[in-house]
Structures are given as C-alpha cells and as structure tokens.
LOSEMI-791303 format. One line per 2 residues: for each residue y negated, x negated, z negated of C-alpha. Coordinates in Angstrom, 3 decimals. Last residue first. Example, Ala and Ser with C-alpha at 12.3 -4.5 7.8 and 13.67 -1.06 7.14 Angstrom:
2
1.060 -13.670 -7.140 | 4.500 -12.300 -7.800
***
This chain:
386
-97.045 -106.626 -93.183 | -98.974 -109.555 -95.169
-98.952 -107.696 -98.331 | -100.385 -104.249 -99.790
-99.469 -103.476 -103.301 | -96.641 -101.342 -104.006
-96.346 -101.494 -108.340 | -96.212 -97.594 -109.020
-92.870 -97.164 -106.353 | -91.167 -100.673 -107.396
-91.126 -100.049 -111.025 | -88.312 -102.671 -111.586
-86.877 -101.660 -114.635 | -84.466 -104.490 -116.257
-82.341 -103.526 -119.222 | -81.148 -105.935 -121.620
-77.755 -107.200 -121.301 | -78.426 -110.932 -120.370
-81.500 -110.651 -118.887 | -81.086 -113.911 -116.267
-77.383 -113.833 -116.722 | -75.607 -116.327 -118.671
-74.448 -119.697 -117.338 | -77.095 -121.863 -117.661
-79.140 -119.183 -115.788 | -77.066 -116.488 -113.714
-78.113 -113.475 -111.931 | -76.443 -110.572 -112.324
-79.434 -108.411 -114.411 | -82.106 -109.306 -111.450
-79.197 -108.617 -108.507 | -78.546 -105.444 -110.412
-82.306 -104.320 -111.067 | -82.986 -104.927 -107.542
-80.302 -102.499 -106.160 | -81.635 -99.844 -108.426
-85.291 -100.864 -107.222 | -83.882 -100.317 -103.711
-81.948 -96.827 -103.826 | -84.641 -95.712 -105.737
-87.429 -96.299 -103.265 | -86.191 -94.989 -100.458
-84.717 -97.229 -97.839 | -81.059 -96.547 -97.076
-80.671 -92.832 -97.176 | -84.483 -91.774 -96.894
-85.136 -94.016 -94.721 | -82.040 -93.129 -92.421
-83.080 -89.596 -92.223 | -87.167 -90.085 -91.052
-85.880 -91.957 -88.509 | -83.126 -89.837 -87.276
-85.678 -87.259 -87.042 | -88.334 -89.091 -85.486
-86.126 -90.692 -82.952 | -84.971 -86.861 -81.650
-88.488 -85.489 -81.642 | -89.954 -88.729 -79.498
-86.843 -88.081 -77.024 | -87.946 -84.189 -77.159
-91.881 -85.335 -76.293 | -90.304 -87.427 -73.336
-93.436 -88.456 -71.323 | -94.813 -90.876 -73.944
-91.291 -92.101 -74.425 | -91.164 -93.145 -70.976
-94.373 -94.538 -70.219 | -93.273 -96.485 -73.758
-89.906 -97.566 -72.531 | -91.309 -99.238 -69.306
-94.180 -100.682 -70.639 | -91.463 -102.055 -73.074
-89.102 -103.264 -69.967 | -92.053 -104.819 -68.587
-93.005 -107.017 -71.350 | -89.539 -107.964 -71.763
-88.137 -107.476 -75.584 | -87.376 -103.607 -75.546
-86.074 -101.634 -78.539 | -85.706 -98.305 -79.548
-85.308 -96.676 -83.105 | -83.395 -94.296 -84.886
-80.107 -93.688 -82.220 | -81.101 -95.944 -79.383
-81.152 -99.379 -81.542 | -78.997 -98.344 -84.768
-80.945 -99.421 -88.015 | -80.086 -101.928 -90.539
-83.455 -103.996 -90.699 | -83.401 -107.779 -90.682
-85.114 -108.007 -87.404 | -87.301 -104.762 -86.157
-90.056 -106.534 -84.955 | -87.816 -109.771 -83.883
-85.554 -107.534 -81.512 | -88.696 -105.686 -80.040
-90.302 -102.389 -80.998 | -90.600 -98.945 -80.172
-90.702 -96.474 -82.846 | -90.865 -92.544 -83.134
-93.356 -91.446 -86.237 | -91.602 -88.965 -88.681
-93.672 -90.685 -91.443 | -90.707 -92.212 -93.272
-90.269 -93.987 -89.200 | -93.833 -95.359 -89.153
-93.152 -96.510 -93.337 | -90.165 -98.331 -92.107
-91.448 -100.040 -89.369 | -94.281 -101.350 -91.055
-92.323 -102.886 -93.862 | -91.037 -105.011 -91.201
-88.158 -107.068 -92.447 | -88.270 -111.408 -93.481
-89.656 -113.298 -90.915 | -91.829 -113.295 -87.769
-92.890 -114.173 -84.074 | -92.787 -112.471 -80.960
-93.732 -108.836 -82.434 | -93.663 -105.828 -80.038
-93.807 -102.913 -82.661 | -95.113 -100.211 -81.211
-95.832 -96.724 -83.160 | -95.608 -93.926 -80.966
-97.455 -90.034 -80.308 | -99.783 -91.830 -83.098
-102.222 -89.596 -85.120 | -100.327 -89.939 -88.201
-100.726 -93.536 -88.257 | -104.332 -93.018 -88.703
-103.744 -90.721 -91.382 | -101.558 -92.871 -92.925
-103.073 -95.859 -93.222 | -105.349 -94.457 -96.133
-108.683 -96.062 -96.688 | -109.080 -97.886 -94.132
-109.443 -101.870 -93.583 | -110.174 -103.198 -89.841
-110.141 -100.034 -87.419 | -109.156 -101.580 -84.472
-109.543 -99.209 -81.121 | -108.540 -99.728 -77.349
-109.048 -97.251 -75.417 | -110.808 -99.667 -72.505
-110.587 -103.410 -73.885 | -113.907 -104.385 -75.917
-111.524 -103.725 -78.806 | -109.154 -106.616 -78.415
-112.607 -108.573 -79.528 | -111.627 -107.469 -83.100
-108.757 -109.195 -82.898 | -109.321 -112.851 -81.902
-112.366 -112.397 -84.105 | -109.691 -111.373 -86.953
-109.502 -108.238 -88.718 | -109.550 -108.201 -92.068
-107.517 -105.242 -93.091 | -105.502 -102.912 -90.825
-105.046 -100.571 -87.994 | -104.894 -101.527 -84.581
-105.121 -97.970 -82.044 | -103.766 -97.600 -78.809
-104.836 -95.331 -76.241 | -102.993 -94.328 -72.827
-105.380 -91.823 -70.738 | -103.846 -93.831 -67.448
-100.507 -93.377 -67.992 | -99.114 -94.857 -65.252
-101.068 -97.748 -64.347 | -102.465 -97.698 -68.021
-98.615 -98.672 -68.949 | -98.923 -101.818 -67.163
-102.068 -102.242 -67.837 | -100.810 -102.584 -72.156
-97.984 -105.244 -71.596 | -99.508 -108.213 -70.830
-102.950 -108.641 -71.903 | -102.698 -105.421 -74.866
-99.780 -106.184 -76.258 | -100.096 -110.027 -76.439
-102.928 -109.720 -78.187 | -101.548 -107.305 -80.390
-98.358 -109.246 -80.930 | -100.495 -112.428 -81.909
-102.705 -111.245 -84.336 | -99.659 -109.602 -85.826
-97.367 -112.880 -86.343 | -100.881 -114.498 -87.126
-101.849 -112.936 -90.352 | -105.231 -111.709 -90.561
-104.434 -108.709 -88.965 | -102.781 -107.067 -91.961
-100.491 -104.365 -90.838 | -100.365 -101.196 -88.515
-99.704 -100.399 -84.757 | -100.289 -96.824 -83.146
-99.994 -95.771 -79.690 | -101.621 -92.728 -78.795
-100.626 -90.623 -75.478 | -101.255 -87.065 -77.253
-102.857 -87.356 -80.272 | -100.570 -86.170 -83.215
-102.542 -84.862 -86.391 | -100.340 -82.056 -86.662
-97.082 -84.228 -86.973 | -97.642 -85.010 -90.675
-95.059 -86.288 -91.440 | -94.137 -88.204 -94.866
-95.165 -91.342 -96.731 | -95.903 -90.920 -99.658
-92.838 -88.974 -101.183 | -90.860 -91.627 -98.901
-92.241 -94.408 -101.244 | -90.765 -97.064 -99.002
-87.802 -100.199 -99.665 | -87.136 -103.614 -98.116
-83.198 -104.130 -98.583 | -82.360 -106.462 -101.296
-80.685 -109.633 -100.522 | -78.960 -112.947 -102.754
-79.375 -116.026 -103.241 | -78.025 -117.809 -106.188
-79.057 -121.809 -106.936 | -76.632 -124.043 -106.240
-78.018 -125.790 -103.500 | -81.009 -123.428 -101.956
-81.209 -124.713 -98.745 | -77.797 -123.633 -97.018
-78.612 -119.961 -99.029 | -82.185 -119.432 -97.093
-80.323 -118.582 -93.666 | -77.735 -116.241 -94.403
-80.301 -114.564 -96.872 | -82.292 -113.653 -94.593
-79.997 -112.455 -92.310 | -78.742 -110.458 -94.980
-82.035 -109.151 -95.330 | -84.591 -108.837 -97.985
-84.168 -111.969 -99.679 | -83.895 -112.537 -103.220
-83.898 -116.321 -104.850 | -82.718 -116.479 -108.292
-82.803 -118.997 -111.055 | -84.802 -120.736 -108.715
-85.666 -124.587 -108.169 | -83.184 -124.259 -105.258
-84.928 -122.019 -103.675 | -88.322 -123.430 -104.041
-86.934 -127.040 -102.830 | -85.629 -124.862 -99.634
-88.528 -123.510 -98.988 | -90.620 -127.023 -99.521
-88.420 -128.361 -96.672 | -88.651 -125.614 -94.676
-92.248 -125.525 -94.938 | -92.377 -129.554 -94.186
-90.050 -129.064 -91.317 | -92.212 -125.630 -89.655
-95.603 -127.830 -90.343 | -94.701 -130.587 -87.987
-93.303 -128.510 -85.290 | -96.680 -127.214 -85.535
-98.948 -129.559 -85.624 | -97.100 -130.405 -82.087
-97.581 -127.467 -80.745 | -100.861 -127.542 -81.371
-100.812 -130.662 -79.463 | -98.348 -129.353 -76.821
-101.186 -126.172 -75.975 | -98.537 -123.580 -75.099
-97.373 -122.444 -77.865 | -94.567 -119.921 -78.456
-92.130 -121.861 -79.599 | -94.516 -123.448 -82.177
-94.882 -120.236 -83.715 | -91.295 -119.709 -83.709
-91.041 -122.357 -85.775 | -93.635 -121.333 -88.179
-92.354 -117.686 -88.726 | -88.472 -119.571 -89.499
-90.346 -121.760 -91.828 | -91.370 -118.222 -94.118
-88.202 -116.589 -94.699 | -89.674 -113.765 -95.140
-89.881 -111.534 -98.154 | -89.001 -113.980 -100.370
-89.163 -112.658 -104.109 | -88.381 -115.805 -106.346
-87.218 -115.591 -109.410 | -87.778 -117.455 -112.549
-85.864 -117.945 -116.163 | -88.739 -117.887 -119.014
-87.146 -121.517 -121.370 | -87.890 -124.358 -119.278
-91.675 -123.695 -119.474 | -92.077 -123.557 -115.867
-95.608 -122.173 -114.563 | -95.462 -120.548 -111.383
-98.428 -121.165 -109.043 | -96.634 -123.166 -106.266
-94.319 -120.069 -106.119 | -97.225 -117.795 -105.322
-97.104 -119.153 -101.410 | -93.278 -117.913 -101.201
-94.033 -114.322 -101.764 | -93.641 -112.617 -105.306
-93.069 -115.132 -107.592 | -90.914 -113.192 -110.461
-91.051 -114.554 -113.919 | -88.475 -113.195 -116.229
-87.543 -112.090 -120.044 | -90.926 -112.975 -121.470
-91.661 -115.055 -124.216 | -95.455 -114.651 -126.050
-98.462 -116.209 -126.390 | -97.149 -119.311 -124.720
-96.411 -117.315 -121.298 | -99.711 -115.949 -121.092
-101.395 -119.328 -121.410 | -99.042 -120.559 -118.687
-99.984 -117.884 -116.570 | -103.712 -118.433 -116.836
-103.602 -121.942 -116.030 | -101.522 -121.081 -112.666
-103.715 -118.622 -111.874 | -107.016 -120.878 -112.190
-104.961 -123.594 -110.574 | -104.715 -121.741 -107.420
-102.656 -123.295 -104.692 | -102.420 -120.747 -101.917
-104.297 -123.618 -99.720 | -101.449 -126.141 -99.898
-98.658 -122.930 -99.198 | -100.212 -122.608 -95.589
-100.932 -126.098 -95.184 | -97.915 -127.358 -95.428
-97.087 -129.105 -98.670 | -95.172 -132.556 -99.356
-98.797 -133.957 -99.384 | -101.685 -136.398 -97.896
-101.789 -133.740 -94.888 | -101.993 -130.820 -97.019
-105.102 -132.419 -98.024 | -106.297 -132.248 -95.041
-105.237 -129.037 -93.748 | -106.949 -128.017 -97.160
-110.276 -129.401 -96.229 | -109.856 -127.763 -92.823
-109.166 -124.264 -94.389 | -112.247 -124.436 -97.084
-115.012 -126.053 -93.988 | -113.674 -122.506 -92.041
-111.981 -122.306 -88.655 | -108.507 -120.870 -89.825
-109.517 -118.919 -93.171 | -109.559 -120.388 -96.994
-107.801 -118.307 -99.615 | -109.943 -116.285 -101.695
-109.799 -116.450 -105.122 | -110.997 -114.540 -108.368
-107.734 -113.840 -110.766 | -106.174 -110.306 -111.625
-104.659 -109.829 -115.002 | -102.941 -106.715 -115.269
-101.161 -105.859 -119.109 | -98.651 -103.788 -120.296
-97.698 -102.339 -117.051 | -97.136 -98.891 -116.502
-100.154 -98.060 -115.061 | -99.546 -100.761 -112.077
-101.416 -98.693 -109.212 | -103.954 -98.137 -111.724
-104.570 -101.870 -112.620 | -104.087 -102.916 -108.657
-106.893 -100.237 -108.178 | -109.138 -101.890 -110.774
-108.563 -105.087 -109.170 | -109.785 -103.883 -106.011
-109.392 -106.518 -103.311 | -111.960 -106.600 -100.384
-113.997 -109.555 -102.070 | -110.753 -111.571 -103.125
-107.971 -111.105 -105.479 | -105.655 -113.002 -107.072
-102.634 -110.831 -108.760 | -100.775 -111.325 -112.133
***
C-alpha cells in the first residue's frame, strides 16, 4: 500500500511493483511547514504522545483500507516501511509486523536542534526529539521485528525496543541501473541528489552554497553545482539565484543529471539511517565527497572509496582538489563502483532481508515459519526521503 500525492504516479508504483498481487495506492498529501494543514497538526500533535512529524503521517483512509485487506484474507507479514507508516498499521493480533527503519528518526531531530540557532525553535525542538524517541522506541517494541540499516542503527534503536528483535540490513542499489556513464561529465560540476523537501537536505545545500561554495569559486571560479530532486522548497529554490547554481526540482531520470557531475558532495549536518544517495553516486562511477554524518552507517573506507571532510574549509579544500585531480576522481570511482557491487547490490541485500524476515521470532516461532519469503527489492524501489 502507498499514499500518494499530486506528483506521485500510482500507475508507475503499479508497474514498478509487477509482481505484486495487488497495489492499492491512497490520496494524501501530508501537510507542509507554513501551511493552515501543518499548523493544525502541530497542534494537535501538541494535545498528543505524537510529534508532529509522525501526527501529520496519520492517514485513516490507509489505515481503514489495510484493515479491510487484512480481513479478506491472512497474510504472512506486514512491513511499515518508514517510521511515519507505523501509525497506519492495523494490528489484528494474528498478521506478525515489521518495521523497516531506515533512520533512526529522533537522532535527525536532535541534531536539528543542535544546529539551531534561534533558542525558541530550539526549544520546539528539543521537545519534539524526546517525544519522537519516545514514540520510536514504543514502535520498536510493539514489533515483531524492527530492521535497521546500519549497525549503528541498530546499536541505538535496540535499548528502546525491550524485547522485541532488532536487527540490520545494509541499504542496497540496482547496480544494473545505475552504472557510468562518464561521457556526460561536465568539467567542474558538483552534483547533489535527494528529496528537497526534507530538511536534513534543505539544510546541507544551504549550508553548501553560503559557507562552503565561495570558497571554492575563489579558486575555481567556473565551479557549478547542480540540486536535483522533487519538491523543492522556497528555501531551496532561491539557492538558484546564486551564480552556477542550478535546482532542477523533480526529473525524470536522476541519472543523467548525476552523470554530468565531475563530484557528487555530500556535506550533510544532520541525518539518520544510510545515504542511499551515496551509494547510487558511487554505482554510477561518480567520485564522492561527503562529511562523517553523510556517509554514516555505510561500510566504506574514507580515502580508499570515498573522501570525507567535516570543516567547511577543509571540504572547499578537498573539492578544489579533487576537481583538479582527474586521476584521484578515476581512482575513487573505481573503488566505488567495486564495493557496491560487493556489499550493496541488490541481491546481496534482499537475501540478507529474507533471513532476518524468516529468523524473526513471534510467540516463539519465526515470523514465516518455514515458508519462503521473497523480498523483491529491485522491482519494488520507490523513491523516499533520500
């Protein structure tokens, strides 16, 4: 089951999940910062155990509709994918549930508050980060199964989850998709990806281009950076009245503008879970520079498939040099592309899914028992927050 808003394709979702029996996709669209919707559900978020960011994910159209799917027939599993669907999921005491958490989603709220300056947004905010942790960790431990995507992940969500079972899958890629194409390479391009409605990249493209992006101008003065991705907010799109600086809002196919990167930069200050970004830059042959946070969670070897710089002048730094270094760029892409396709590729992740799935426990047995479990990770990739 999917919701989907005026951008979504529901016929697309249907295709991209052929082998499904049935895709039910749901009207909704989740209420933005500044709207009537989002401060109605900040205020009713206020009168409850929710933050706001799970309060206005709260869709009782989907929630109606899965429980009438689940008393037509039994099914082996429920999976919420994403924290903010696990308000959604029915319980019927009988379909054992797992939830998918591809960040942990308090620790992106607390470092949110780190980084304000304003103390009574600040404030909000250390308010928010307890109440999503405390909701997190009631999720987790309402779970027959809670997977993270990092060990790191996992370290943290387990102390909140009771008794429940946590356990990590790596983040995977469709490395038959996403491949290099090193002929569309524009010289001096920088190249950042993923949904710019969502704050952790709102705020690392900002912050890119007012503190880190003149200082590589001053050196490389025919620099260019292009922000690609959907719904693009007004804090965004104003990033474009910068010199060379492009956002694209929703394409097509990401992959032709990544393609056209001589680097992809990653210099996230806040986040959660792994960067799906980063892995589909490197299955494309594409040289990566990001900080400590942007490439959290992820088993790669700083200086050997990836580099990383956290100071705003030591990544101006890094990029002037990497833009000069066209064999440095060569060597990254190479090992890039060759650890994705050992640890990351699609296979090697759904097989690992299947066994945590088939392991877990629910009143003692496993979730499936000894029935086979399928995860069809490669047809069902639909775009999240990444």
């Amino acid at each position: 089951m999917t919701t989907d808003g005026p951008e979504d394709d529901p016929a697309g979702h249907a295709r991209a999940l052929s082998h499904a029996e049935r895709v039910v996709s749901v009207p909704y669209v989740a209420p933005k910062r500044g709207s009537v919707g989002f401060a109605a559900a900040l205020a009713g978020s206020w009168c409850s155990s929710l933050p706001v960011d799970l309060w206005k994910w709260r869709v009782a159209a989907l929630r109606r509709r899965a429980a009438e799917l689940m008393a037509e027939k039994p099914f082996d599993v429920v999976v919420a994918d994403f924290l903010f669907a696990e308000p959604n999921v029915p319980r019927d005491g009988k379909t054992p549930v797992v939830l998918f958490e591809h960040n942990v989603e308090f620790m992106i709220w607390k470092r949110l508050a780190a980084q304000e300056r304003s103390w009574f947004k600040r404030a909000l905010l250390e308010i928010e980060w307890r109440k999503l942790r405390r909701y997190e960790g009631r999720a987790c431990e309402r779970a027959n199964l809670t997977i993270a995507v990092s060990e790191e992940d996992r370290a943290m969500l387990a102390p909140l989850a009771g008794n429940s079972p946590v356990a990590s899958v790596p983040t995977g890629v469709d490395t038959d998709y996403f491949t290099p194409n090193p002929a569309r390479e524009v010289p001096n391009r920088l190249v950042f990806s993923g949904a710019m409605d969502w704050h952790p990249n709102e705020d690392a493209m900002a912050h890119f281009v007012d503190e880190i992006l003149p200082r590589i101008r001053a050196r490389v003065p025919d620099v260019t950076l292009t922000i690609i991705g959907r719904n693009p907010s007004a804090r965004v799109k104003a990033l474009a009245n910068q010199p060379g600086v492009t956002v694209t809002g929703t394409v097509a196919d990401v992959r032709t503008h990544v393609a056209e990167g001589s680097l992809y930069v990653v210099p996230l200050r806040v986040g959660g879970g792994t960067r799906l970004k980063i892995l589909e830059a490197l299955s494309q042959g594409k040289p990566v520079l990001s900080t400590t946070i942007g490439a959290e969670g992820l088993a790669l070897d700083p200086g050997k498939n990836i580099e990383i710089a956290d100071d705003p002048q030591l990544f101006a730094d890094r990029t002037v040099a990497l833009l000069g270094d066209a064999a440095r760029r060569a060597e990254l892409s190479s090992a890039g592309r060759a650890v994705v396709e050992e640890k990351f590729s699609w296979t090697f992740v759904a097989r690992q899914f299947e066994a945590r799935m088939c392991e877990a426990p629910v009143d003692g047995q496993r979730v499936l028992g000894e029935r086979a479990f399928t995860t069809r990770l490669k047809e069902a990739r639909v775009e999240g927050r990444d």
